[in-house]
N, C-alpha and C positions, 0 to 999 in steps of 0.2 A: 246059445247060452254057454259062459263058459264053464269050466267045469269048478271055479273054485268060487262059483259065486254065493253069496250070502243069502241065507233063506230063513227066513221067520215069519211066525205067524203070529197074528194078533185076532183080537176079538172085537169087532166094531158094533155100532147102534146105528142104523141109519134112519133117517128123519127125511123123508121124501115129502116134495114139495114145499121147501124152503124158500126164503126170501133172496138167499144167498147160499155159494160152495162154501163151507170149512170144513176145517176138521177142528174138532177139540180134542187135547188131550186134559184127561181127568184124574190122573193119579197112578199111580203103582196095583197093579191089580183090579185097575176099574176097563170095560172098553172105552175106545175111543168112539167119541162119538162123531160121524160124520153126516154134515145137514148137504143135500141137492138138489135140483130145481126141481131135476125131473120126476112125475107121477110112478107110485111102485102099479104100474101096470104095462105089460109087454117086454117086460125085462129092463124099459130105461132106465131106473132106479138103480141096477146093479151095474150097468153101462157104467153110468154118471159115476157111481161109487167108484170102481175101476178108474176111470180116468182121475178124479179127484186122490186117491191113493197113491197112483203114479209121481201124479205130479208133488205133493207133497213130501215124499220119500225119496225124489227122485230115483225111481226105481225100474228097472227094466224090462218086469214084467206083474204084476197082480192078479189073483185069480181068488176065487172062492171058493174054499174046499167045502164049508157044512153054512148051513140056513138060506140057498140060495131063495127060499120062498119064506122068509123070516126079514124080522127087522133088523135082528143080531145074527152075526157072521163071523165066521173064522176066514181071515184073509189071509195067500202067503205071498209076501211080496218078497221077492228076489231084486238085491240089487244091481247096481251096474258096476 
């Protein structure tokens, strides 16, 4: 990772076991809310999130600092 790379966090809602990946953004000050296929059991849910993150932000790394066993999260993705 290089050293001047961009980091932010955001607070998301995840919606596990969706029809469909998005992401929604909902406004200044609301989370994003992000829907995925996968069931919130065994971690997929946060997998899914993760990857969904990534690719949306094109981003080079996401991770979950707070609510890994919650539906809302603080995510910090760093970009590329």
């Amino acid at each position: 990772m290089c050293a001047l790379a961009a980091k932010r966090r955001v607070e998301v809602k995840v919606v596990p076991k969706a029809s469909r990946e998005e992401v929604i953004e909902r406004g200044e000050g609301e989370p994003l809310v992000v829907k995925v296929k996968e069931p919130a059991e065994s971690g997929k849910a946060n997998k899914a999130l993760l990857k969904v993150l990534a690719r949306h932000f094109n981003a080079a790394e996401v991770r979950i600092v707070a609510g890994a066993k919650s539906r809302r999260k603080i995510v910090e993705i760093v970009s590329k």
